[in-house]
N, C-alpha and C positions, 0 to 999 in steps of 0.2 A: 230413622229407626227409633223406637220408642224405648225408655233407659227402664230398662228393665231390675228388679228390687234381686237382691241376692238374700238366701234365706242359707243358715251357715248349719254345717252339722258338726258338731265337735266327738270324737273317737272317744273313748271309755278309758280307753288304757293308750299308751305307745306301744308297747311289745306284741298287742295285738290289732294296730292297724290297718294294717292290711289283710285280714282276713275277715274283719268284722264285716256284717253285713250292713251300710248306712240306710238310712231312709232314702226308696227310690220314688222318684217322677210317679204317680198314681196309673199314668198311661201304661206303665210298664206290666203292672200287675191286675190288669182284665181279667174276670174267671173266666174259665174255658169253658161252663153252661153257658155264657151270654154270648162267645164268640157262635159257638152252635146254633143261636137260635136265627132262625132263619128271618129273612126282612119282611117276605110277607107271606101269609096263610095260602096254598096254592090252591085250596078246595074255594077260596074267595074270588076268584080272576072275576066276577063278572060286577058290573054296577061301579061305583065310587070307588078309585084304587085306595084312598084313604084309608077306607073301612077294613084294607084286608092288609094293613102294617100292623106289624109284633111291634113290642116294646126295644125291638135289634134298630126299630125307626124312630126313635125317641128321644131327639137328639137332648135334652135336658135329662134324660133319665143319664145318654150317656155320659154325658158333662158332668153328672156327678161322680160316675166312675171314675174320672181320670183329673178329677181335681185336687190341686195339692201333690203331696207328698205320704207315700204309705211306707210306714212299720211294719214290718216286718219278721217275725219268732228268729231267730240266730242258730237254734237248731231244734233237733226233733225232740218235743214235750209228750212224755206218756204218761196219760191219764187214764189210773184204776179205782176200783174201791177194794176195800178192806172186807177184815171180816164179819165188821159190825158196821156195815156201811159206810163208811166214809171214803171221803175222794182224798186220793192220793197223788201226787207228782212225781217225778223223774224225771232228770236231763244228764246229759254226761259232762258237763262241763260250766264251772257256776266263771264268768268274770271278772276278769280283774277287779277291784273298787266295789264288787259287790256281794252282799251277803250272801246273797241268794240270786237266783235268778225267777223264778216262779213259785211261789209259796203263796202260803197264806195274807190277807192284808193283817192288821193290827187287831182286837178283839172286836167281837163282832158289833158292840154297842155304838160302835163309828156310825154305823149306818140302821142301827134299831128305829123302830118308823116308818124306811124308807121301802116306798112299796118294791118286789120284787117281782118281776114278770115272771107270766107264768110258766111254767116249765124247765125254771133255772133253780139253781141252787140256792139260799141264802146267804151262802159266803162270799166276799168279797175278795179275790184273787189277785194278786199284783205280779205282773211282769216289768222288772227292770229292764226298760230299751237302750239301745245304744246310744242316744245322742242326749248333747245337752244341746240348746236349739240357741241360736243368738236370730233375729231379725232388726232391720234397719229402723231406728229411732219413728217411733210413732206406731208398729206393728204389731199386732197380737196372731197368737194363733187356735186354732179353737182345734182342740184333739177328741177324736172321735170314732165309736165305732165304725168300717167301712160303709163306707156309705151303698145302701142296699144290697149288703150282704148277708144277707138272712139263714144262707146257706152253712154257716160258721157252727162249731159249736157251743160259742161261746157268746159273747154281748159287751163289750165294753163299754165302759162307763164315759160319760163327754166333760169335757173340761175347757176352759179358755185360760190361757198365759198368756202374762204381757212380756212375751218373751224376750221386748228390746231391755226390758228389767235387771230379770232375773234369770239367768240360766242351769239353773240345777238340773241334774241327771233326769230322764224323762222316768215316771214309773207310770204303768195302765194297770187299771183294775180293772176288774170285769168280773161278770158272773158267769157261771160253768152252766152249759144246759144240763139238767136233772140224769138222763138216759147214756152221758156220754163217756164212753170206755174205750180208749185208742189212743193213735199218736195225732197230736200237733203239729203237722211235716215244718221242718226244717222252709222256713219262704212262705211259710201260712200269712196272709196280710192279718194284721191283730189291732190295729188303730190308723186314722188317719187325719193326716194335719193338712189343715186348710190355715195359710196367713191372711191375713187381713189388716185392714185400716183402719185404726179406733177414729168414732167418727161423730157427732154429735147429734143426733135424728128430734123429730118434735114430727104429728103426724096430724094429719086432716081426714075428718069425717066428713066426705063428699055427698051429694045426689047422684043419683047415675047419670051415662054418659047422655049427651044429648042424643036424640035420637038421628040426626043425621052420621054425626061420628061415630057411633053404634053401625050403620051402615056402613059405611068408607070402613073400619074397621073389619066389619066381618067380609064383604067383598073382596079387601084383598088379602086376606087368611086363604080364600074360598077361591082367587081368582089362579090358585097355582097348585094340581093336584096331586103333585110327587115333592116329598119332603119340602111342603111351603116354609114350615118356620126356620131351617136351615138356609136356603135359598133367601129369603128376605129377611128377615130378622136375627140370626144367630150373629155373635160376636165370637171370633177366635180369641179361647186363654190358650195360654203358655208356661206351662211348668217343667222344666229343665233341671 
């Protein structure tokens, strides 16, 4: 059995332990658009079954979904504007330990510069998460918007911690999409941690492959026409 890394979530407060919501497994929190989308095009049956797999057959598309560990909102966030435009928050209930739970970040010159995608807001919004993160000597973790969820209304910001370091209370910022007026349900995934090994990289500018490895390569990509790269090349992770 291979000795598997333990990645620690530390609770906010004691009194509220057991109802917080900690960061779950990524496998947990699939959207229900991808679980829907069907594996392959039915109007395709005919030619290369290849050609007629969705992104539901992707196996790295789905490997990103379900890597790591996802954040998660603690309860439902409602987002309005005012009467001179501005976005407003609400939550019922701010944290032990914390000021706030969804507010504003610090004034806006933190991030003057920095380009803003388009269709989001200018401001930069912090959500205090639950956990402070401990990983085992040598580990970072890189926090980050869900991976290919676009569907959100929001965007968070990416980060790397050396979280065998330092453990401070996690905060995500993020930008608010421009149009967006509703709630942020209670289980919204809102960032997601991927750990990892700091590692020492130096890299090579190659010539392409030869040409007969160029062949062997693509023939057996080619030699198996229902989910080849699962079937021969995928590697099972494991996040617990």
């Amino acid at each position: 059995m291979l000795n598997k890394k333990t990645i620690k979530f530390y609770a906010a407060a004691e009194d509220i332990y057991q109802i917080e919501q900690p960061p779950m497994p990524a496998k947990l929190a699939i959207p229900e658009w991808f679980k829907k989308i069907p594996a392959e095009d039915s109007s395709m049956k005919w030619g290369d079954t290849r050609d007629a797999g969705t992104v539901k057959k992707c196996i790295p598309f789905l490997d990103s979904l379900t890597a790591g560990y996802m954040v998660v909102t603690p309860q439902d966030i409602k987002i309005s504007k005012n009467e001179t435009g501005g976005t407003m928050a609400y939550w019922g209930a701010t944290p032990p330990g914390a000021d706030v739970l969804f507010d504003l970040d610090q004034p806006l010159h933190r991030t003057k510069g920095m380009p803003v995608p388009a269709g989001y807001n200018e401001y930069v919004w912090r959500m205090l998460a639950y956990p402070r993160i401990e990983t085992p000597s040598g580990y970072s973790i890189m926090v980050t918007h869900p991976f290919n969820r676009y569907d959100l209304p929001f965007l968070s910001l990416t980060g790397i911690i050396d979280s065998d370091q330092v453990h401070a209370r996690l905060a995500i910022n993020m930008w608010l999409r421009d149009d967006f007026e509703g709630i942020i349900e209670k289980g919204t995934p809102i960032a997601q941690i991927f750990p990892f090994k700091r590692e020492d990289w130096v890299h090579e500018s190659l010539p392409p492959f030869s040409r007969k490895r160029e062949l062997q390569d693509n023939f057996k990509v080619r030699s198996v026409l229902n989910r080849s790269y699962m079937r021969q090349f995928w590697q099972k992770k494991s996040y617990e």
